[in-house]
PAKEGU-955237 format. One line per field, with one value per residue (C-alpha): x negated, y, z; residue number from 1. Coordinates in nm, 2 decimals. Example, Ala and Ser with C-alpha at 12.3 -4.5 7.8 and 13.67 -1.06 7.14 Angstrom:
# residues 2
px <- c(-1.23 -1.37)
py <- c(-0.45 -0.11)
pz <- c(0.78 0.71)
resi <- c(1 2)
***
This chain:
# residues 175
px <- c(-11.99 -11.79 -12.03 -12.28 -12.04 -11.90 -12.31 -12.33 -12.08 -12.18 -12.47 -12.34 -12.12 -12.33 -12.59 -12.39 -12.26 -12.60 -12.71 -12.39 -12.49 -12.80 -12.73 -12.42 -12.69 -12.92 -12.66 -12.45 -12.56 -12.64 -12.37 -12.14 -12.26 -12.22 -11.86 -11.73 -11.86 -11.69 -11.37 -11.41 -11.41 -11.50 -11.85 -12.00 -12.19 -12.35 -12.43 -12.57 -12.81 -12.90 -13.00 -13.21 -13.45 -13.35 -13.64 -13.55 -13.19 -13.32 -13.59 -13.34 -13.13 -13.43 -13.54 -13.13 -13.12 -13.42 -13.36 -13.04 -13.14 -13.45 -13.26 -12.98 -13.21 -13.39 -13.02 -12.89 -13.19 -13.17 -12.83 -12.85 -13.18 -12.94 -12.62 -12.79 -13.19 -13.42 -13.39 -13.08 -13.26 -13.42 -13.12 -12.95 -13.20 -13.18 -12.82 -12.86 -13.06 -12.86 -12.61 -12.78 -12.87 -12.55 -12.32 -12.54 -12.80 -12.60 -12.24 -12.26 -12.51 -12.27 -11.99 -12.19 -12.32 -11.96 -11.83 -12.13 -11.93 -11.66 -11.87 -12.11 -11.89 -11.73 -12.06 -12.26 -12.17 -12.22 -12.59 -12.71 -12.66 -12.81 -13.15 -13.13 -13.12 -13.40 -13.61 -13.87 -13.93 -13.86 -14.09 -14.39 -14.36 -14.26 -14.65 -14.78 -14.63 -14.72 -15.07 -14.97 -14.69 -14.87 -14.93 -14.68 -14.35 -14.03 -13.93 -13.65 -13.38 -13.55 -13.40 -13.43 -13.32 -12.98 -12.91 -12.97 -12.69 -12.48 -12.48 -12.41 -12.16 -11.93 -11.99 -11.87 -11.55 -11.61 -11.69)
py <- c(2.69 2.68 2.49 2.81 3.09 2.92 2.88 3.24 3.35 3.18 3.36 3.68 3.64 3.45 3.72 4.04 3.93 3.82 4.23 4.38 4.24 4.35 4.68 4.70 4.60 4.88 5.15 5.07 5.29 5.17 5.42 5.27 4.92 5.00 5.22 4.91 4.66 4.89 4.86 4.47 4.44 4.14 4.03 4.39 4.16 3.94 4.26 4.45 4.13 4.14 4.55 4.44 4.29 4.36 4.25 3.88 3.93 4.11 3.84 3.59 3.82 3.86 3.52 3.42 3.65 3.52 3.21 3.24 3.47 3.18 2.87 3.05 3.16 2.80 2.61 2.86 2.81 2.45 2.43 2.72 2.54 2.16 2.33 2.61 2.53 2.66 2.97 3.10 3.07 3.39 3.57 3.45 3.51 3.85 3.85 3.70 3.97 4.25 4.09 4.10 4.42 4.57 4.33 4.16 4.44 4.80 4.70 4.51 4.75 5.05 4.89 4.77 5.11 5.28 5.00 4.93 4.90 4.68 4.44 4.42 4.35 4.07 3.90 3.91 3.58 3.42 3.65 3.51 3.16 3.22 3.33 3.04 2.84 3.02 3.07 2.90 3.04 3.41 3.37 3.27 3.51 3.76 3.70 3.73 4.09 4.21 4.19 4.47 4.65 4.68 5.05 5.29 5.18 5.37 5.61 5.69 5.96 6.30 6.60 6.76 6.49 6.42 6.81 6.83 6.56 6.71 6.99 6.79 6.62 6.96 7.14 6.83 6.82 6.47 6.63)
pz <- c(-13.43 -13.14 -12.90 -13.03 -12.96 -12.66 -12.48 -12.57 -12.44 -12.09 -12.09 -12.12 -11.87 -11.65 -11.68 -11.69 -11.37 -11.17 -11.39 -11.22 -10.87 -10.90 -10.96 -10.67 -10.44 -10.53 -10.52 -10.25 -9.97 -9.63 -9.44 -9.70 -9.61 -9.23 -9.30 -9.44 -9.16 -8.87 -9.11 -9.07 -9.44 -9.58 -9.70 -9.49 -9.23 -9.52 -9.70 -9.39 -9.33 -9.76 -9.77 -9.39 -9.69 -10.02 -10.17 -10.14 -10.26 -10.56 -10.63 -10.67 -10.86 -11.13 -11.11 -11.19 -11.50 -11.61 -11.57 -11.75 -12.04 -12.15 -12.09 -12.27 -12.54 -12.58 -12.62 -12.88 -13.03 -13.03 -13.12 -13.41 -13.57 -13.54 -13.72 -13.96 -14.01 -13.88 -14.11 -13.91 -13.57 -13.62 -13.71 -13.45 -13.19 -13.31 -13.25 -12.88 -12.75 -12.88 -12.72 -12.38 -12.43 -12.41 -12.29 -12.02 -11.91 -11.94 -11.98 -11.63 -11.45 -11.53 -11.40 -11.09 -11.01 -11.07 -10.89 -10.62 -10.29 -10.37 -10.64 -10.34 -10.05 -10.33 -10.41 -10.05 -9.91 -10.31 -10.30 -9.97 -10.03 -10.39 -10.16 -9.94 -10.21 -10.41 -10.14 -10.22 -10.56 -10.50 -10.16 -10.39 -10.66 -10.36 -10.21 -10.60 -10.59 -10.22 -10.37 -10.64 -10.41 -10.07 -9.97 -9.86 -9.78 -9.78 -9.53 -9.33 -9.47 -9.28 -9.14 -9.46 -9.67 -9.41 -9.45 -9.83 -9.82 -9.61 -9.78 -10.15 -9.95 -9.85 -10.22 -10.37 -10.14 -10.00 -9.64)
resi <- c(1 2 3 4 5 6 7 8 9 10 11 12 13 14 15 16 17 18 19 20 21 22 23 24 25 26 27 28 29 30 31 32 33 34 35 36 37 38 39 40 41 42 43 44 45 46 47 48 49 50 51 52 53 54 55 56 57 58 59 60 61 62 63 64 65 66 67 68 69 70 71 72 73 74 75 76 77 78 79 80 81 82 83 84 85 86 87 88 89 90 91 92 93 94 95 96 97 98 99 100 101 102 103 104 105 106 107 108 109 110 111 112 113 114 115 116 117 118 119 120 121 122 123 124 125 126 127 128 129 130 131 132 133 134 135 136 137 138 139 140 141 142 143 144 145 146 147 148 149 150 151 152 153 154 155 156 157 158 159 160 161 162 163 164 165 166 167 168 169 170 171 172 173 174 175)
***
């Protein structure tokens, strides 16, 4: 029971961290990104070059929690079916993906959103040797997708848009 709690419990946290990253990197802004690099705060130079191209950070951040989440799922399997029959399996698979649900998926992203600055500054340098290291994967299924994604491409903030957030910026008292 202990070797089954104790895999579980790895994955959660394994995931909910690579879930929280993932969603730190999407939020944090990129005047954020570039206050903190002219503060010389740590990791803001890795995390400037990560938002240059999100896409490959992210891809490695998906291919990590899936990787995680179905190797998890196979050896709690594994491990439930050896100690409880194969009966239990079900019940516990059941169990897992609750599990990951809230304690791996919206637990962590919360947190990283609330949290997106400092969680992203922490994990940069840990994020780009993750995609150096998973660069071959995430480039392959990264041509798979151009074929579904190609088209337009985002935009620079315009006038309009830089206004409308000045504007939010001063009725919210931040400016």
């Amino acid at each position: 029971m202990i070797e089954l709690v104790s895999v579980i419990l790895l994955v959660l946290i394994l995931d909910g961290f690579v879930s929280a990253a993932e969603a730190a990197l999407l939020t944090v802004h990129p005047s954020q990104v570039e206050a903190a690099r002219l503060a010389g705060r740590r990791g803001a130079d890795t995390l400037a070059y990560l938002k240059k191209e999100v896409e490959r950070p992210l891809g490695t951040l998906i291919v990590l929690s899936n990787v995680i989440t179905i190797m998890g799922a196979f050896v709690v399997g594994v491990i439930a079916g050896e100690r409880f029959g194969d009966a239990f399996t079900g019940i516990v698979s059941a169990l897992l993906t609750f599990l990951v649900i809230v304690f791996a998926e919206i637990v962590p992203k919360i947190l990283g959103e609330r949290y997106a600055e400092s969680f992203a500054l922490f994990t940069s340098s840990t994020l780009r040797a993750l995609t150096a290291v998973f660069a071959p994967l995430v480039n392959f299924a990264y041509r798979i997708a151009q074929i579904f994604t190609r088209g337009n491409q985002r935009h620079a903030a315009a006038e309009e848009e830089i206004k409308a957030m000045a504007s939010m910026g001063a009725q919210s008292g931040a400016i």
